[in-house]
Every structure is written in structure tokens, then in C-alpha cells.
GUDREN-300316 format. One line per 5 residues: number of its first residue (from 1); for each residue z, x, y of N, C-alpha, C. Coordinates in steps of 0.05 Angstrom, whole numbers. Each point is the difference from the previous one (the first is absolute). Last residue first. Layout:
BEGIN
NUM	Z X Y Z X Y Z X Y | ...
***
This chain:
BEGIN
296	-275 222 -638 -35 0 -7 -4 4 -18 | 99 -50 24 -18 36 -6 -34 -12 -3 | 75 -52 66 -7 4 -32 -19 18 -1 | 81 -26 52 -17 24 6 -14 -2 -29 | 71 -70 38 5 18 -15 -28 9 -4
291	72 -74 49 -29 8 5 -1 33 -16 | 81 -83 -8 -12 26 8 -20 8 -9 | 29 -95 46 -3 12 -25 -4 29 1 | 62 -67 56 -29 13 1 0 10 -32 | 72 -36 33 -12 -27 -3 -29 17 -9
286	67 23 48 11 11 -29 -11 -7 -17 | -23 -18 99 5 37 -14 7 -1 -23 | 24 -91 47 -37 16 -6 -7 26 -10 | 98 -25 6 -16 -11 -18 -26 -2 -9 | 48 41 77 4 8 -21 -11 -13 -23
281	-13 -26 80 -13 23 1 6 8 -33 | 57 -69 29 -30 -1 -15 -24 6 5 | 84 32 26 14 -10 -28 -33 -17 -8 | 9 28 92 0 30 -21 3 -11 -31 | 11 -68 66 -36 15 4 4 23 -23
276	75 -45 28 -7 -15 -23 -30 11 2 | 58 49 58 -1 2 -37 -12 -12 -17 | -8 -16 92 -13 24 -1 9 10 -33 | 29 -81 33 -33 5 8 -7 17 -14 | 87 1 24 -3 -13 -20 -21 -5 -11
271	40 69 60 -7 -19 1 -4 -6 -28 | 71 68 25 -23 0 -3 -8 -34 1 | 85 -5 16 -7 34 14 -18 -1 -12 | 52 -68 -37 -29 -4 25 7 22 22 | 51 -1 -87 12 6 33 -17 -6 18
266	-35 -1 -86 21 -22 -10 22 -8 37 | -72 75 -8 -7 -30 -6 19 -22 3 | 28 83 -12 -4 12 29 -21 -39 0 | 32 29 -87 16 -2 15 -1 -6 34 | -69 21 -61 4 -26 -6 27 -2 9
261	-26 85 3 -21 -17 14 6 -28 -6 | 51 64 -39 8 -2 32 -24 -13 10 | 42 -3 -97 -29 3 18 -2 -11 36 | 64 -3 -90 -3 21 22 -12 10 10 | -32 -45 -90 27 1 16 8 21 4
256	-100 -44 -17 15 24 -8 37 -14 13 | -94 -46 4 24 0 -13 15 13 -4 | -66 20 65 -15 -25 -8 34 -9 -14 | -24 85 40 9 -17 15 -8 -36 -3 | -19 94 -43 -21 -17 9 13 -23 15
251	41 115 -20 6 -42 3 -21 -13 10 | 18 100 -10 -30 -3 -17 8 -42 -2 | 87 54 -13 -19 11 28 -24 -18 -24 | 93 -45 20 -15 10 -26 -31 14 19 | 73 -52 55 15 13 -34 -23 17 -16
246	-21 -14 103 -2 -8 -23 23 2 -20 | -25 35 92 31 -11 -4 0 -14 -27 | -88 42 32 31 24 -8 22 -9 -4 | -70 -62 30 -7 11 -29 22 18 -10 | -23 -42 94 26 -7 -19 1 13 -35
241	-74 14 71 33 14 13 22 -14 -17 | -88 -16 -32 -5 22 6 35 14 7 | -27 -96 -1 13 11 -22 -1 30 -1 | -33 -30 77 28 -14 -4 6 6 -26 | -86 24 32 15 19 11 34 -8 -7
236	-96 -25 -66 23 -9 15 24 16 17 | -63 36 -68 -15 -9 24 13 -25 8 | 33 39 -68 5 27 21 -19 -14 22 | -3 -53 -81 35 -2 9 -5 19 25 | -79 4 -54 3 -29 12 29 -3 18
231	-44 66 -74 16 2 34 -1 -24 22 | -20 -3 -97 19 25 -2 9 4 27 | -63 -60 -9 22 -14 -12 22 20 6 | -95 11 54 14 2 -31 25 -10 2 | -83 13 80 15 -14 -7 14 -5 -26
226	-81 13 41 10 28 -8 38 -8 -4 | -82 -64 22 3 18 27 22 22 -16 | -27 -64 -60 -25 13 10 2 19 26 | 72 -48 -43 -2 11 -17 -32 26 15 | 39 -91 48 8 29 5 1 33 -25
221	-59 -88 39 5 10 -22 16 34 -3 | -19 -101 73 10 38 -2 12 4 -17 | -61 -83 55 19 7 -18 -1 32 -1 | -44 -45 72 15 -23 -2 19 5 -22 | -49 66 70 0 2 -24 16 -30 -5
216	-61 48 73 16 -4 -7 5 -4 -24 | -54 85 56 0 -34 -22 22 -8 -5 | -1 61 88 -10 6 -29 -2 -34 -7 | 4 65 94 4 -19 -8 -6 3 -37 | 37 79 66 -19 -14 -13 6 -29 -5
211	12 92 68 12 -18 -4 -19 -18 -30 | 33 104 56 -29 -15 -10 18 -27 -20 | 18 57 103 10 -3 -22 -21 -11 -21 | 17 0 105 1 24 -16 5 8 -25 | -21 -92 29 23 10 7 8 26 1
206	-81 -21 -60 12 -23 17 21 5 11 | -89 19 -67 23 21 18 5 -24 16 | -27 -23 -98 -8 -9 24 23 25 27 | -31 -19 -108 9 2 9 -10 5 30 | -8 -58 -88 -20 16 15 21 12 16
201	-24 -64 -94 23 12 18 -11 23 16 | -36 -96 -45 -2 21 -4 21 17 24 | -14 -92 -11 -12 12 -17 -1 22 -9 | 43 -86 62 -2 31 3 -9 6 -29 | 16 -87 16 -25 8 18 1 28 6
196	40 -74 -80 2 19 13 -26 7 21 | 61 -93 -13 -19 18 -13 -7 21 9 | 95 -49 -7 -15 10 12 -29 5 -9 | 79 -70 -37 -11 18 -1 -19 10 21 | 36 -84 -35 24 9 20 -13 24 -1
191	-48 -67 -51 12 30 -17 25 4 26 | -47 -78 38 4 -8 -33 7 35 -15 | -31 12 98 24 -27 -7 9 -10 -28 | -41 97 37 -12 -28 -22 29 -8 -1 | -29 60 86 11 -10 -16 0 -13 -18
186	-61 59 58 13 -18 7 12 -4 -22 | -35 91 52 -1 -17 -27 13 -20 9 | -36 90 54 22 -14 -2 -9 -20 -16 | -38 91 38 -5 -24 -10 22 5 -7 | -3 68 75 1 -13 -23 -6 -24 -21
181	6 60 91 -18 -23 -10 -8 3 -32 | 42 67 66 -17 -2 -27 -11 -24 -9 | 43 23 88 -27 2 -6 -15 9 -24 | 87 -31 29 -16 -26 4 -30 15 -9 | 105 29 -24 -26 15 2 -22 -18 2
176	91 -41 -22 0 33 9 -20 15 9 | -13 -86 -24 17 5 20 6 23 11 | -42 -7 -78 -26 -16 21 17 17 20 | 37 3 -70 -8 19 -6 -20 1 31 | 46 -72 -40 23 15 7 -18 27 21
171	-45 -64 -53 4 -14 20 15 25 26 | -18 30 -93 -24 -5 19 5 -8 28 | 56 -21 -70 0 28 0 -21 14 22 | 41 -87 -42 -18 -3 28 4 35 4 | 23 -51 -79 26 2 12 -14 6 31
166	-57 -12 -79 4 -20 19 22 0 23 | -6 53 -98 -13 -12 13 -5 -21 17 | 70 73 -16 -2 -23 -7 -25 -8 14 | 26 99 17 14 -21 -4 -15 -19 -13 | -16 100 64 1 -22 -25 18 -14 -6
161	-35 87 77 7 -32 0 -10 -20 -25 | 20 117 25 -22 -22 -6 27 -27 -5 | 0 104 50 5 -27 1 -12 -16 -13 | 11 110 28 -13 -24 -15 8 -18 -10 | 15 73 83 23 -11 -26 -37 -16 -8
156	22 37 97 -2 20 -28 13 2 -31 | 12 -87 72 -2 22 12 0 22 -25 | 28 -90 -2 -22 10 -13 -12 19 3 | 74 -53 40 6 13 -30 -23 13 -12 | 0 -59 81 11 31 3 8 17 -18
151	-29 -87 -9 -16 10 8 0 37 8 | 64 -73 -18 -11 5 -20 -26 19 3 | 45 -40 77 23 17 -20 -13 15 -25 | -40 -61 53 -9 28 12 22 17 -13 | -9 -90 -28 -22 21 -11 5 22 8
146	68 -48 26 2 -3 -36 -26 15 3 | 3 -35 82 21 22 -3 2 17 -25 | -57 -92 17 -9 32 13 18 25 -6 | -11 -88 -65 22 7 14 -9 37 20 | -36 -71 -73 -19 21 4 25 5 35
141	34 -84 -31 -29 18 -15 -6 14 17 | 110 -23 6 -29 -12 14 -30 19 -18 | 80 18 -24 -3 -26 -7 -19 -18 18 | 13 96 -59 0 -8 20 -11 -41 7 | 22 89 -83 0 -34 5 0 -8 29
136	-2 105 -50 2 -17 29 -4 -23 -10 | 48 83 -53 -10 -27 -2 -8 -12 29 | 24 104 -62 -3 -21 28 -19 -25 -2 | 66 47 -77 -23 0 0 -7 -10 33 | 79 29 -50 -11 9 12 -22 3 14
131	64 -56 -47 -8 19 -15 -11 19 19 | 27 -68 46 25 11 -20 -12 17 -16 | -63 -59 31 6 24 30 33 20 -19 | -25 -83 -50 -26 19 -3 3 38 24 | 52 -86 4 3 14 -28 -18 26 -1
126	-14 -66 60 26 27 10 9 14 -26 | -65 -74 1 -5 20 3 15 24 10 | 20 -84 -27 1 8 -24 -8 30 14 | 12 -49 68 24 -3 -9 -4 19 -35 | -71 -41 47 9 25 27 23 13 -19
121	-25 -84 -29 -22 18 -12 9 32 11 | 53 -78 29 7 18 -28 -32 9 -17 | -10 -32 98 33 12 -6 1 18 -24 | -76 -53 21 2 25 -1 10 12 -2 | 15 -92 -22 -16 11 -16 -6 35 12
116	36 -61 64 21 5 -23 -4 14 -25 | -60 -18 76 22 15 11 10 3 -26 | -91 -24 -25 20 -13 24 15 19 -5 | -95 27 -20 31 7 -20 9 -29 20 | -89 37 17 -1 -16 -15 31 -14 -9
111	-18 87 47 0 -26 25 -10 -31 -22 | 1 90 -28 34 -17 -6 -1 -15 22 | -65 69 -36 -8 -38 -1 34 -9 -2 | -4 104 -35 -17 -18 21 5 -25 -13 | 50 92 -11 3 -20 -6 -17 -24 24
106	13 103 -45 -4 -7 22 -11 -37 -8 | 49 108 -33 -4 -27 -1 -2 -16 21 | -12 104 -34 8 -12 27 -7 -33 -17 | 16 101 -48 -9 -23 7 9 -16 22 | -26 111 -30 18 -20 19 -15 -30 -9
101	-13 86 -75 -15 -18 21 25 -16 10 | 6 48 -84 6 19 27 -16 -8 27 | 4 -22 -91 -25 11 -1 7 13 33 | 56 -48 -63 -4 19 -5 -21 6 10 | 1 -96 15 31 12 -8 -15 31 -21
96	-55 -80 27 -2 26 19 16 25 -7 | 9 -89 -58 -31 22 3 1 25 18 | 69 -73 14 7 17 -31 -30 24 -9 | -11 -59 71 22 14 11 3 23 -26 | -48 -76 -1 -22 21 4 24 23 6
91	30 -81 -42 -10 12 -24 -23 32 27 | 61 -65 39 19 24 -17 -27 25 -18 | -38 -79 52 14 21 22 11 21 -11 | -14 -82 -50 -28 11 13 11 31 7 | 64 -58 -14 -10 9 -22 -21 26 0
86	34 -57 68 21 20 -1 -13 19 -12 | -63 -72 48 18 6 -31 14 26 0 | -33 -85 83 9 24 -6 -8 12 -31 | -65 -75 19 23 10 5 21 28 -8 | -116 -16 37 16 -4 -22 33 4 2
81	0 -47 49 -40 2 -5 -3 36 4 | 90 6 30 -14 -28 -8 -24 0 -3 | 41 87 26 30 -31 -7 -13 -23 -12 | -37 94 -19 1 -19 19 18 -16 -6 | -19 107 -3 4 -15 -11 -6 -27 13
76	-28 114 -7 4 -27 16 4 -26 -23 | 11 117 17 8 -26 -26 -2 -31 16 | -25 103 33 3 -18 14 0 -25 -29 | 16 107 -15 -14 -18 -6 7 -23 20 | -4 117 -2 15 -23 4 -17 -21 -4
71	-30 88 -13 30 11 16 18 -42 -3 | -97 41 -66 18 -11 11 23 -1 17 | -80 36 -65 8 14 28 15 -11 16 | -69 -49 -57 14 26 -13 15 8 28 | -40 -96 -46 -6 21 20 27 15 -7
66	-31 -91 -40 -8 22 -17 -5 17 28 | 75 -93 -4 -35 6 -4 -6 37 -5 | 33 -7 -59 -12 -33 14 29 -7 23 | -2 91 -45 -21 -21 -8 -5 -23 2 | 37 96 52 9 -31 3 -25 -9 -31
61	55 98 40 -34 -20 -10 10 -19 -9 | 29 103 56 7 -18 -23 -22 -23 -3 | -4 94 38 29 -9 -4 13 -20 -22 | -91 49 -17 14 -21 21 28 7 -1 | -85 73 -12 22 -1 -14 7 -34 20
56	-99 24 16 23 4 -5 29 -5 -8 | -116 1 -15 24 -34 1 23 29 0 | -111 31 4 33 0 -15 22 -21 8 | -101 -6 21 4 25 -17 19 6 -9 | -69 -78 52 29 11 -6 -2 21 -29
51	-88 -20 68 26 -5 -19 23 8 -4 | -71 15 64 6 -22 6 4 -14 -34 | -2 85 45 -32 2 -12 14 -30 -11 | 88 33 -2 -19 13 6 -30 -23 -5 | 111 5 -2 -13 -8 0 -23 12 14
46	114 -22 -45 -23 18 20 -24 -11 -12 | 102 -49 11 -24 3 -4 -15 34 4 | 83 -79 -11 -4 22 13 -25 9 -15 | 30 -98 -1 -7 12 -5 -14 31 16 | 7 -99 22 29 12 4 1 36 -10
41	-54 -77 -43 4 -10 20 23 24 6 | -39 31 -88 12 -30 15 2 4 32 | -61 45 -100 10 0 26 9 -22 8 | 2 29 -94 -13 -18 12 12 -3 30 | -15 62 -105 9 -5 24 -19 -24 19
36	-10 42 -97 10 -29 9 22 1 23 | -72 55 -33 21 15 -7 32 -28 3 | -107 -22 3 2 18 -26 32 4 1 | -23 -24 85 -1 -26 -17 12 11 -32 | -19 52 71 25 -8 4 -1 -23 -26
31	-71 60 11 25 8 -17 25 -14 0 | -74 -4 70 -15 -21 -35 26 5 -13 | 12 -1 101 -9 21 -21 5 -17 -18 | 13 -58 78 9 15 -15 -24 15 -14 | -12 -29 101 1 -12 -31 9 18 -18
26	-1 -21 119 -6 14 -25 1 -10 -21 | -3 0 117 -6 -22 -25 -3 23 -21 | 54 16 90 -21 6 -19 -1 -17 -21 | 50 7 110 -1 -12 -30 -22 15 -18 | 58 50 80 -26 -16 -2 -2 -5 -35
21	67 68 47 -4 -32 7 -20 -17 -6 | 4 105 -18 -12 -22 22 12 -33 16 | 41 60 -75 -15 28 22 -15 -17 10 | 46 -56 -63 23 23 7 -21 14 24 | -48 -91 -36 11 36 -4 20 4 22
16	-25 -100 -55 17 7 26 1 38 0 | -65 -71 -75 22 26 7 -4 0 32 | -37 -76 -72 5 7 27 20 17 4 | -54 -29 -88 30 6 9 -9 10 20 | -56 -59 -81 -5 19 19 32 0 19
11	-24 -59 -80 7 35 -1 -8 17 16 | 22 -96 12 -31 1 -14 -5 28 2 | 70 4 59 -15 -30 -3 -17 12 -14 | 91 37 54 -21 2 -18 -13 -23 -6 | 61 55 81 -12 -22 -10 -14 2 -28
6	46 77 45 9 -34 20 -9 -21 -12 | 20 107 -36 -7 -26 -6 3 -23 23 | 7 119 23 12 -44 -13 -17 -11 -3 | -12 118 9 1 -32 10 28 -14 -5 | -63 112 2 15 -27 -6 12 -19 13
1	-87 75 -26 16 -15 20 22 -17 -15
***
């Protein structure tokens, strides 16, 4: 038979079959371990006599959080407790970048913001919609129109919901779907930080569609999500389209002269945010040591 991954826990994997509909509890084959495969959440599957037996080809694969099979990401952010971070935001953006997943940015707790404060929060985020990315910030919470808008996106697609711990990923998650009843977390007043109440990543049929909640995250070692120095510049769509007007091919857009990226800056045509993020992206990357395969 074959499947999905909907859930895993304590190495047992809830398969969704293709020929019934009906869940099955299974566990990996002893070999998976030996051959160092590791089934994920999301994960095309076959499956027999209530183990797994082969993990099909992915499209593609997330390592944190750790699911396979991705059509689109719900990127929740918050305006306040914990506050915005551009930073935050660039470093999961720059992660997704090559893997061929829609991001949607979605901006909660702006009933915390006053008027003037959402303005130019609203205001950095058009930057963001300029690239391409879709941004809802809705300014009343949990805004009926904004979900059912969002809701309609999920239709024969997989959707998982990550961000910042505490950004209310859950909260979001409630709204849209009252009958997952989700746990929800309170806030540490002294860190400005979320604690986490999602643990594990599950996927959920929702909308005609399979949706997930995941773990948040408060930092993002972008070296660990696949992330290199050497392409650090291509996972930006803005230096991406200015790169050809360069003087010099192969321009890190750092010092060079005739660097149509630091031209298009200097013309606040790219944000400012968004370079000074790449310039110490760049410094953590150069910063690493190289990890080198020592012999037996």
C-alpha cells in the first residue's frame, strides 16, 4: 500500500492510504536506521503488515522544522510580544529560497500596535509584497475576511504554519479551524519570548487540503538549514534580478565597483533591512569552520 506521513511520535508514523483513506499506525524497518534514512512528516510512503518499507522520491524537505512535500509555507510573524524582527523573518525566507515552496507572510497581535506604529510596520511590509512574497497584516485580529481569504489557499496544497516562538501560530491555527483545539502558550514578560506548545509536527486535512502546525523557533542557524556563503547572494530574489547589471559576473555585492546591487540601495529601490541582514548573514557563514571527514 501506499501513503503519507501525517504524524510521527516516538518512531511510530501515522500513514494517510492512497486506497482507503484510513490512517495506519506504522514503524520504520530496522534498515532505515543502518542506511541512515529518516522518515518525515509529509513523506510519500509505502507500506505493509504495519511498517514502512520505502520513503518515496520528495519534491522537497524542510530541516527545521523537518517535513517533506511542501506546496506552501504560512510564515507567522508578530507585531509585539515577541517584537516584530525583519531579521528573524529574512533569516527563514533566505532558508526556504530554492526549495520551490509559496511563502505567505502573516503578521499577528497588531491589535497591540497604535495606529502610527502599524502604519510603518505595514509600510516596511510592502517591501516585502514588492518581492513577491504575499503579506496579510490585517488590522483588526484574526480579521473574518483575511482567514476566509487564507483559507481558500489550502485547497489540494500542503500548508504548514511556522515562525517565531510565541508569534501565536496556534492561535492563528484555532481560528481557522476551531476544531483542532490547539494549545496555546503564554508569554515570558522578562525574555519577550514565546514558549513552545507545539512539539511535534502533524499534519491535519483541513480545507480540502493538509495543513500543519510546527515548533517555533526564537533563533536560525542558517548554516544548519543548508544555507552556504557561496549562495547566500541567489537566495535573495532582489540581488538575483540586479546581479546581470553588475560590472563584474560572480559580484558579492559587498565592495566591488558597479555593483548594481549597491546601486539600486543607494536609490532605496531595495530595502535597507534586507542588505544589512545579508551583510551579516555574510559574516556568520565566513565565520564557520570547515568541517572535514576524519578517516577511520
Amino acid at each position: 500500500m501506499q501513503g503519507r506521513i501525517l504524524h510521527s511520535l516516538s518512531g511510530f508514523y501515522d500513514v494517510l492510504s492512497d486506497d482507503d483513506h484510513q490512517i495506519y499506525r506504522t514503524r520504520a524497518r530496522g534498515n532505515f536506521r543502518k542506511r541512515g534514512i529518516t522518515p518525515l512528516v509529509g513523506d510519500f510512503v509505502e507500506f505493509a503488515d504495519g511498517y514502512l518499507l520505502k520513503i518515496l522520491p520528495r519534491t522537497n524537505q524542510l530541516k527545521r522544522p523537518p517535513v517533506a512535500n511542501i506546496d506552501q509555507v504560512v510564515l507567522v510573524v508578530s507585531a509585539r510580544q515577541p517584537d516584530f524582527s525583519p531579521n528573524l523573518l529574512d533569516r527563514f525566507l533566505v532558508s526556504l529560497a530554492g526549495h520551490h515552496i509559496d511563502a505567505i507572510i502573516y503578521l499577528t497581535k497588531t491589535d497591540l500596535l497604535n495606529d502610527e506604529e502599524y502604519q510603518q510596520l505595514t509600510k516596511l511590509l510592502t517591501g516585502y509584497r514588492e518581492l513577491g512574497y504575499q503579506v496579510l497584516a490585517p488590522r483588526q485580529i484574526y480579521d473574518a475576511a483575511v482567514l476566509h481569504d487564507l483559507q481558500k489557499q489550502f485547497a489540494q496544497r500542503v500548508t504548514i504554519f511556522t515562525g517565531q516562538t510565541g508569534a501565536g501560530k496556534s492561535s492563528l491555527l484555532n481560528h481557522l479551524a476551531p476544531s483542532l483545539q490547539l494549545a496555546t502558550g503564554a508569554i515570558s514578560q522578562s525574555l519577550n519570548r514565546g514558549r513552545h506548545t507545539t512539539r511535534q509536527v502533524s499534519l491535519y486535512p483541513l480545507f480540502d487540503g493538509l495543513v500543519a502546525d510546527t515548533p517555533g523557533f526564537s533563533s536560525l542557524n542558517l548554516s544548519l538549514l543548508g544555507v552556504t556563503l557561496s549562495d547566500l547572494a541567489q537566495r535573495f530574489p532582489e540581488f538575483v534580478a540586479a546581479a546581470p547589471h553588475c560590472k563584474f559576473r560572480g559580484c558579492q555585492h559587498v565592495a566591488e565597483p558597479g555593483c548594481a546591487v549597491k546601486q539600486l540601495l543607494t536609490a532605496g529601490q531595495i530595502m535597507s533591512t534586507r542588505y544589512d541582514d545579508y551583510l551579516q548573514f555574510r559574516d556568520e557563514l565566513k565565520q564557520l569552520r570547515p568541517v572535514y571527514n576524519k578517516k577511520k
